[in-house]
C-alpha positions in Angstrom: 21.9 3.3 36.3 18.3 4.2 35.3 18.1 6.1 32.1 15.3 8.3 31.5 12.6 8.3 28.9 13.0 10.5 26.2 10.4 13.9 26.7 7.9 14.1 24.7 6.1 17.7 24.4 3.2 18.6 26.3 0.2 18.9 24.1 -1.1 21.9 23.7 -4.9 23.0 21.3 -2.3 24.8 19.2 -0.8 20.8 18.0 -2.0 19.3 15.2 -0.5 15.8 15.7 1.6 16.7 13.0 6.0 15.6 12.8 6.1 19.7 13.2 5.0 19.8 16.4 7.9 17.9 17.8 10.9 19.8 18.8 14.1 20.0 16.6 16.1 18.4 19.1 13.2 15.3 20.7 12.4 14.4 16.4 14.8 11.9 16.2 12.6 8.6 18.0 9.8 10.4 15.9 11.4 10.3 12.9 13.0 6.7 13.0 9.0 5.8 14.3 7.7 7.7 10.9 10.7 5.9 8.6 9.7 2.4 10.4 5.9 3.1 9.8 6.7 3.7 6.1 8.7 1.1 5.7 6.7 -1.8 6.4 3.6 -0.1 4.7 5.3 -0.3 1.6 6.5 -3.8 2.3 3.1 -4.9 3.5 1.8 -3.3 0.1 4.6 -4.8 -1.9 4.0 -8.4 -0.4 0.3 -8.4 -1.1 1.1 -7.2 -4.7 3.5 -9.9 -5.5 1.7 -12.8 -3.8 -1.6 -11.6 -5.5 0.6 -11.5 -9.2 2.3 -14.6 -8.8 -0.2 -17.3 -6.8 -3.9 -16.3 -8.2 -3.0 -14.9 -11.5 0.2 -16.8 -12.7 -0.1 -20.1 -10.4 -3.6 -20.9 -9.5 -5.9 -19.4 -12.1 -9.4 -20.1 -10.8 -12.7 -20.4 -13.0 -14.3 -17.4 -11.0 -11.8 -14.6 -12.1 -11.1 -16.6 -15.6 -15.4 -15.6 -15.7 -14.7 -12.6 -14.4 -11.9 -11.5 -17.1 -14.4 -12.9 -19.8 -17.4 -10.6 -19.2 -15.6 -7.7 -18.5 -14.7 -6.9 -22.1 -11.7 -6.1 -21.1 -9.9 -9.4 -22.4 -6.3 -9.2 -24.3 -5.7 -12.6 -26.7 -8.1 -14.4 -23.7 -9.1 -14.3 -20.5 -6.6 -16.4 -19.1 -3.6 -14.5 -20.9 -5.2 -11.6 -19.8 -5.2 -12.8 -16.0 -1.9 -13.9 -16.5 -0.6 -10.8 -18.0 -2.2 -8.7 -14.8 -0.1 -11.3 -12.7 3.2 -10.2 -14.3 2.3 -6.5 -14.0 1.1 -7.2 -10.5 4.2 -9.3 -9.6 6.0 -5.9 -11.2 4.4 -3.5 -9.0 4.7 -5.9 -6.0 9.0 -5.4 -6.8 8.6 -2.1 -7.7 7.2 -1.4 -3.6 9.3 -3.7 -2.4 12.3 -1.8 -3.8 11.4 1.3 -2.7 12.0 3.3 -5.8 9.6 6.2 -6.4 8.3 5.5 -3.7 4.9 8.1 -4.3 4.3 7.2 -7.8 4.7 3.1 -6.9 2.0 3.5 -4.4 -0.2 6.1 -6.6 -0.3 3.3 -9.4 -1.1 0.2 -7.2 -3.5 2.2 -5.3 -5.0 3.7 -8.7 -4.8 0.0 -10.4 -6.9 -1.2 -7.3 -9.3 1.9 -7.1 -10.0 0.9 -11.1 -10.3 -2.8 -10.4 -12.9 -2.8 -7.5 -16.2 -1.1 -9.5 -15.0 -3.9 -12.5 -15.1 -7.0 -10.0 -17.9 -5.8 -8.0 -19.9 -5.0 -11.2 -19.5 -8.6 -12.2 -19.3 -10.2 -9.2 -21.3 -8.8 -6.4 -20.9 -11.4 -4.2 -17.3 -10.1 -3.5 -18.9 -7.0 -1.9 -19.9 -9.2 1.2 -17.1 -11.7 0.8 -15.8 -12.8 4.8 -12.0 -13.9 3.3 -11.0 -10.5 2.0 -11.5 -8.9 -1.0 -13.1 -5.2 0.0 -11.9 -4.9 3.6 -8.2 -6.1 2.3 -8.4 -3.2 -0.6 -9.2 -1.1 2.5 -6.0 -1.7 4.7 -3.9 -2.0 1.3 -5.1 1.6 0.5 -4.7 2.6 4.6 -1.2 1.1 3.8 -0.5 3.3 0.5 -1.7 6.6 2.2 1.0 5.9 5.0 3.2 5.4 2.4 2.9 8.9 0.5 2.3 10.2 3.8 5.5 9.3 5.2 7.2 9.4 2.0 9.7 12.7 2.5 10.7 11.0 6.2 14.0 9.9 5.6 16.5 8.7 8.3 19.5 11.4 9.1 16.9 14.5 8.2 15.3 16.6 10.8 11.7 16.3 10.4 11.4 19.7 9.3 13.7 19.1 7.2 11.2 16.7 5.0 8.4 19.7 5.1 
């Protein structure tokens, strides 16, 4: 027996691409696509916060951000204590998205934690701004990630997309 593809609506200039413009009764696939989209934004975001604690700040200190902490200003005890002390924070955070907890205010602080940190490194390092491993176009997608994430925050499984509105 051939089953048949679930309808989506025609589009019209009056849609906005919004969840709203899917019918009541066709929002379910949309809204288990919305709650799978936030999901594993937030555990993409989580992963990259916890790895980023834990292996270069707690781990693997290297002599560039150990330079980096020192002529900031910004150092607490030293700058390796500092470092390591962002780690655990970061490692924190990292949990925090992973959980799924608050799931706005998680992604508002490591978003806001990043947003602070990338004028500090690029001050002092400017070499990071054209960096081919990472660095800026990572902070990118893990901010791409975090809007997904608020975005998509009120889609919750068993809710009418309206519902979340």
């Amino acid at each position: 027996m051939k089953t048949k593809a679930p309808e989506t609506p025609a589009w019209n200039s009056s849609m906005t691409g919004s969840p709203s413009d899917f019918s009541a009764s066709g929002d379910g696939d949309l809204r288990r696509r919305l709650w799978a989209l936030k999901i594993v934004s937030r555990v993409a975001l989580g992963l990259v916060w916890l790895y980023e604690g834990i292996v270069p700040k707690l781990l693997f200190l290297r002599a560039d951000e150990i330079e980096i902490a020192r002529r900031s200003g910004l150092v607490w005890r030293s700058p390796e204590f500092t470092l390591q002390a962002m780690g655990v924070a970061m490692t924190i955070v990292g949990v925090w998205l992973l959980v799924g907890r608050a799931e706005r205010l998680a992604v508002c602080v490591a978003t806001g934690w990043m947003l602070g940190l990338i004028p500090l490194v690029a001050y002092h390092n400017p070499a990071m701004l054209t960096e081919p491993y990472g660095a800026l176009a990572k902070d990118f997608c893990l901010i791409a990630s975090a809007l997904a994430v608020w975005l998509l925050a009120p889609v919750v499984p068993g809710r009418s997309v309206r519902q979340t509105h």
